[in-house]
N, C-alpha and C positions, 0 to 999 in steps of 0.2 A: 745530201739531205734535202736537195730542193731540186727534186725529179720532174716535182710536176709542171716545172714552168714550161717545157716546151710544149706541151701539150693543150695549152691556151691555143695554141698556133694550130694545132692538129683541128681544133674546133672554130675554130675563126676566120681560117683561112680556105676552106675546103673549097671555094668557088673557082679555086685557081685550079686546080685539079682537072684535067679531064677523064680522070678515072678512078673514082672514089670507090664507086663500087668492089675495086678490084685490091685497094688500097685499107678499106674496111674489112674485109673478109677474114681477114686473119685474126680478127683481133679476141681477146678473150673475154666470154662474157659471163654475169654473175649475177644469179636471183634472187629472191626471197631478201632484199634489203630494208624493206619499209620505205619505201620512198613516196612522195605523193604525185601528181597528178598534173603540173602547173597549171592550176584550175583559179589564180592568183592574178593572173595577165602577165606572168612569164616563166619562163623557164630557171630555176635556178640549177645550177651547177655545184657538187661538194668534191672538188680536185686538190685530190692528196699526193706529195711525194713519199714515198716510201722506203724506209732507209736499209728494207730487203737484199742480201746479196746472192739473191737471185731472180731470174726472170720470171716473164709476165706469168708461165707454163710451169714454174717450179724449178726450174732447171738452175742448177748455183753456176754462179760466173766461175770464172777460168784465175787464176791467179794472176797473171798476168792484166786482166781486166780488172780484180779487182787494186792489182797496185796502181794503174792507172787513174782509179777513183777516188785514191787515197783512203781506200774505205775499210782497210783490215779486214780481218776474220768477223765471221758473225759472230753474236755474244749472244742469241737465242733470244733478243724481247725485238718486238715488231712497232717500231717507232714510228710514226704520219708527223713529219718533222717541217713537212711545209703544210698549211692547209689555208686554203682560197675557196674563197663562195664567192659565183659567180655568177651574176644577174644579167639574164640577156630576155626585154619583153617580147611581147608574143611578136610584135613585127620588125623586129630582126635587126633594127637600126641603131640602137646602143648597145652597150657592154660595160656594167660596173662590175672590176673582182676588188674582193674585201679579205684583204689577209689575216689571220689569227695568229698570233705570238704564239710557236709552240710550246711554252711552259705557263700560260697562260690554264690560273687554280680555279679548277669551274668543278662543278658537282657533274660527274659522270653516274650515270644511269645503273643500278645494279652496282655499284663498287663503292659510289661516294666521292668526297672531295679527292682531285688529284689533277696533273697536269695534262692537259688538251692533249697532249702528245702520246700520251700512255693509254688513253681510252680504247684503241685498237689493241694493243699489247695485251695490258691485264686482262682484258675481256676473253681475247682468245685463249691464254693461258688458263685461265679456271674452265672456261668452256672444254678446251682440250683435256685438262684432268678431270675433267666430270664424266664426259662420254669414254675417256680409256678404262675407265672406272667400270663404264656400263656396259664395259666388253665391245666397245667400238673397232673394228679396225684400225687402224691408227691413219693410212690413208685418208679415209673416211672421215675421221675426227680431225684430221685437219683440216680439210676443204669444208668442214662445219665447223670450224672453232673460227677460221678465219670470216666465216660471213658473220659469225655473233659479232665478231672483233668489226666486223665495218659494218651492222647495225649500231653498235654500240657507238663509233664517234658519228655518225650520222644523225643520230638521236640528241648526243652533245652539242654537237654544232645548232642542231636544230632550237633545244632549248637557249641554248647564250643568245643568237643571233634575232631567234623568232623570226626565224624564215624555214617553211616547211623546203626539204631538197628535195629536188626533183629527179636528177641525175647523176651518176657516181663516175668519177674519172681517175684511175689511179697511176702513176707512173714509178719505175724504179730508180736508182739510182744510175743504170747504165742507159738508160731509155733518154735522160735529160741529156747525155754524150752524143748518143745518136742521133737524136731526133736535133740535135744544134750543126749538127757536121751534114745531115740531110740539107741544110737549108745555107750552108757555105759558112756559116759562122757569125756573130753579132756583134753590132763594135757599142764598145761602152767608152767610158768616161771616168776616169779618176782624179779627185783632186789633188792628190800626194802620192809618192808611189808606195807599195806595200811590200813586206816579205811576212808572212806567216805560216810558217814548215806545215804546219798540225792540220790545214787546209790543201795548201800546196797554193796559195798566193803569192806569187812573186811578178808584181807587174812594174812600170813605171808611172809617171803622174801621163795624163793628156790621154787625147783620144785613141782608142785601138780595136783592132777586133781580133775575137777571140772565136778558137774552134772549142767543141766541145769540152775535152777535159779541160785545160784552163777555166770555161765558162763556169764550170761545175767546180773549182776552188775560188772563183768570183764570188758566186753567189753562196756558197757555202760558209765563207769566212765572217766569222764573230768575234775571235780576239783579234787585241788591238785594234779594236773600233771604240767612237765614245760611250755608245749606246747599248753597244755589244748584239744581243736576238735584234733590238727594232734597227740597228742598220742594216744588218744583214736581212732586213726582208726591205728595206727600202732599195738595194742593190737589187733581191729579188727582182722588185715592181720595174726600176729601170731597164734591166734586162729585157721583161717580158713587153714591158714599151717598144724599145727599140726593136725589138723582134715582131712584137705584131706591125709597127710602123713599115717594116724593110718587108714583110711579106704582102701585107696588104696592098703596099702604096706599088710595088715594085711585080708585084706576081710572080715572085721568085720560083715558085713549086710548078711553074708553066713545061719548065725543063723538065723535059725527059728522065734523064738522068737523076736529076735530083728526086722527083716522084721514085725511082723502084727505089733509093734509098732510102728515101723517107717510107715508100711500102716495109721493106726490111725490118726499119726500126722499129714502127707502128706496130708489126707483127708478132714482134720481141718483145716488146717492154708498158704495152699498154693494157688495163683491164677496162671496162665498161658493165655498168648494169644492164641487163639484157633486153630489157623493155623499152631502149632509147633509139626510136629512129633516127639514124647520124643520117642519112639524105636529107630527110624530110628536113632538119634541124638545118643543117647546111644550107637547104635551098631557102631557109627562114633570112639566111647572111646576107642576102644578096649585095643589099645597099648598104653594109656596113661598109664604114670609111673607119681608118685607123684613130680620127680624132674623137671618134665618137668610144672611143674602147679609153676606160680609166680606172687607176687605181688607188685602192684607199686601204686604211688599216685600221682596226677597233680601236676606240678610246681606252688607255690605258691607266689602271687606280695608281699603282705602283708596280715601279719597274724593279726594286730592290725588295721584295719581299720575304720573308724567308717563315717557313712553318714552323709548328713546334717542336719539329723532328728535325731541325736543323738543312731543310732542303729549300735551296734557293729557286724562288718560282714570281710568274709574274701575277699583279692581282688584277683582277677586273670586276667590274661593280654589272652586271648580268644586263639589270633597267639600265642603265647608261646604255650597253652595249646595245639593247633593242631597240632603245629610242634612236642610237645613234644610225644605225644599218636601217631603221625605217626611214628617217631623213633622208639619208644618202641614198636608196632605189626609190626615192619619191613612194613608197605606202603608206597607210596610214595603221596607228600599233591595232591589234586587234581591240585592246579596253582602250574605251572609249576615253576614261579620266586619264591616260597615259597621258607625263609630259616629258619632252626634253629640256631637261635641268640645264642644260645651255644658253635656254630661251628665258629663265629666271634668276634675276637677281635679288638678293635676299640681305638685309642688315640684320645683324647680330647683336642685341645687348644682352649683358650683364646686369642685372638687378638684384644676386644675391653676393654672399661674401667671398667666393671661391675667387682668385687673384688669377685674372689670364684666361677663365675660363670662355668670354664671346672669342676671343681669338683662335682657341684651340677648336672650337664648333665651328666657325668659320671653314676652318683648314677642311675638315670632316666633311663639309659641304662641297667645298672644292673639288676635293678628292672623289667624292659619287658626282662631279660635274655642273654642281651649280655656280653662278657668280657673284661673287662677295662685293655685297656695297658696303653701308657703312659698319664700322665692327666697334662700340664704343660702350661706357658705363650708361646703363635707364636714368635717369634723372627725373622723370614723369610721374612718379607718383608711387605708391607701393602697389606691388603685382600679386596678388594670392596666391600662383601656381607658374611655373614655366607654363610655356605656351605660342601659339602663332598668330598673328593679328593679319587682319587684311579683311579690305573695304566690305570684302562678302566674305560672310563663313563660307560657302557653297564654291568658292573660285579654286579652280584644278591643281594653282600654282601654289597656292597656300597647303594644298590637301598632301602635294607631291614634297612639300619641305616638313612638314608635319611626318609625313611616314617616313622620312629618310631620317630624321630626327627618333626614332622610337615610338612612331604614335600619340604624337603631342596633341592637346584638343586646340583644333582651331576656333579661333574669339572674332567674331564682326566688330570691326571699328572704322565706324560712319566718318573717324578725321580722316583715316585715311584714303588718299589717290587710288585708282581702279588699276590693277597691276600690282602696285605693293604689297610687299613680303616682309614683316618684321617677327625676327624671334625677339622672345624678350627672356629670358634665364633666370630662376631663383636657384635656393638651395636644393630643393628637390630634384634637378637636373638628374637624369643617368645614363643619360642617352649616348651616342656616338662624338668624340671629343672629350668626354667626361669622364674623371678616375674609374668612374667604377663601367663605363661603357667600354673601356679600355679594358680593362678586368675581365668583360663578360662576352670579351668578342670573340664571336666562335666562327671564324669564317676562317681561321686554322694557319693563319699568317700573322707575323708581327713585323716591328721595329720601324723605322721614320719612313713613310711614306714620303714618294717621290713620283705624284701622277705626272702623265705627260697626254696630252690632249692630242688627239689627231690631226695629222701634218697635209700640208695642200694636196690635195691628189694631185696624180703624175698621170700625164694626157700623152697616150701615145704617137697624138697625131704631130708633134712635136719635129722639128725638122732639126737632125743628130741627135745623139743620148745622152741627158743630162749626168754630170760631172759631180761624182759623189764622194761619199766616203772612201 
């Protein structure tokens, strides 16, 4: 399920190479995606694994390859079970990738609410009975349902992140095997040792390295973890550390040898948008160093989410996610009045009679990512209306707790400090927190939210690979 991580390496590393030309030739390419331009001041990357059991060409794997992947029979829906944006500026010196929790519940384009991971799937599927309908070929309609299906999460990604993609990377399941065994293997780090059949994890605690399959039940495994999707993509991140760390620092692909395998695998299991010059882009690397290459994941609302149909999904609050991925590639959000709710803390009162209620608005605040100061009863006076106070009506941070709240009117109050944020709550409350904001919450998930904020980035430049789950 996490193809695409070798494939960081295929872009990152290319300067080791003395023959890229001959190493790219093979690979498959694919147009008409929507992509833009990196007319931004860099290049961003949308590199998906693909939980396909077949190659780059179409071609289904061999049984025997696929028992090796642990990967069964296909089930016929077309899963992107890893997906990484990944920012590298126009001069070629750094590299931040930002990983998405694949069940992460975002509004997909043309379908509606549904998980990050299915936007390629469902997409294709109606695309494909639409045009058999229309007397398509069927050939034909699938090498067109499939590009709908990778406009379609490209367009997702685009909207959650608010970062236009520039380039499309896709790899398959057998491709993350090859493309690990091209490069002699990667050593990780575990803090306990594991056995989980359903993966094919069975390692010991401490340092080791691993060849491809193995690596591919490393980073695959979800149960028996605490976290369950976000460990398994913190395994990912480690992984693709230590891998960019051992090729870059070491120029592993200098070998002979190792190049026509890695050509081989490249040639099998890799797709590309057709409009990406991989030289040019490569000769962009030059001066990448492995420390400069890091990785992060979206802020996350709840990890335990579940919709009204009973399906377990993760939630993410969209504006967190953009403000967050603006912060982290240093941009600034397109609106101007955009804040991150990180950067604001906010006290809470209660002024009418509902018992608990600044507490429960609090939490709600948390949750879309802002920070709770004080949470206590109004004692100040009587308040006509719920509402937000702070020194200026006009200040960004007021305006951004106010619409996260329901569109509350924000009140100028001159006692207060330049920066302060105070709700103050009556009875008319119905906002987010509130019985009836709970009642009317249509973002298609329920029951106790459990956010978890995003975890230190993992710096490949890193001397051996950090010791995980």
């Amino acid at each position: 399920m996490a193809a695409a991580i070798a494939a960081l390496v295929f872009a990152l590393t290319g300067l080791a190479w003395h023959d890229t030309g001959n190493l790219i030739a093979g690979i498959t390419r694919i147009g008409n995606l929507g992509l833009g331009g990196g007319a931004d001041g860099a290049i961003d990357i949308l590199m998906v694994g693909i939980d396909s059991r077949s190659d780059a060409r179409g071609n289904p794997l061999t049984a025997d390859e696929r028992a090796m992947l642990h990967a069964g029979d296909e089930d016929g829906a077309t899963n992107t079970d890893t997906i990484v944006l990944i920012r590298v500026p126009n001069d070629g010196r750094s590299a931040t990738a930002i990983s998405i929790p694949r069940d992460s519940y975002v509004d997909i384009p043309g379908i509606g609410m549904g998980k990050i991971n299915s936007a390629y799937g469902v997409t294709k599927a109606a695309a494909m009975d639409k045009l058999i309908g229309q007397g398509v070929a069927e050939a034909e309609a699938e090498r067109q349902a499939n590009q709908a299906g990778r406009r379609a999460l490209i367009r997702t990604v685009a909207n959650l992140t608010g970062i236009t993609v520039d380039h499309y990377a896709e790899v398959g399941l057998l491709g993350f095997v090859l493309l690990t065994d091209a490069v002699g293997g990667v050593d990780v780090c575990l803090n306990n040792a594991v056995y989980e059949p359903m993966s094919g994890a069975d390692f010991p605690a401490g340092q080791q390295r691993l060849d491809g399959a193995d690596a591919l039940s490393f980073v695959r495994q979800r149960h028996r973890l605490p976290r369950g999707d976000l460990d398994r993509i913190v395994r990912q991140q480690v992984f693709m550390a230590s891998l960019v760390h051992q090729v870059v620092s070491a120029r592993t692909l200098a070998n002979p040898k190792r190049l026509q395998e890695l050509g081989d695998a490249v040639g099998r299991t890799i797709v590309l948008d057709d409009n990406w010059d991989v030289l040019q882009f490569l000769n962009q690397l030059e001066d990448l160093s492995a420390g400069q290459v890091k990785f992060e994941t979206i802020p996350v609302q709840d990890i335990n989410g579940t919709t009204f149909d009973g399906e377990s999904v993760v939630r993410v609050d969209p504006g967190t996610v953009r403000s967050y991925v603006a912060a982290t590639v240093n941009t600034r959000p397109a609106d101007p009045d955009t804040v991150d709710p990180s950067t604001v803390t906010v006290d809470v009162y209660n002024a009418g009679g509902v018992g608990g209620l600044a507490g429960q608005v609090a939490q709600a605040l948390a949750t879309k990512g802002f920070r709770t100061g004080t949470v206590d009863n109004w004692i100040a006076g009587g308040i006509p209306g719920s509402r937000v106070l702070s020194g200026n009506a006009g200040d960004r941070r007021a305006k951004a707790v106010a619409k996260a709240l329901g569109n509350l009117p924000v009140v100028a109050d001159a006692g207060l400090p330049e920066g302060t944020v105070t709700v103050v709550l009556t009875a008319d409350y119905s906002g987010p927190g509130s019985a009836a904001g709970s009642l009317f919450d249509l973002s298609g998930a329920v029951g106790t939210a459990v956010p978890v904020p995003p975890g230190p980035p993992i710096d490949a430049g890193q001397n051996g690979p950090k010791c995980v789950n």
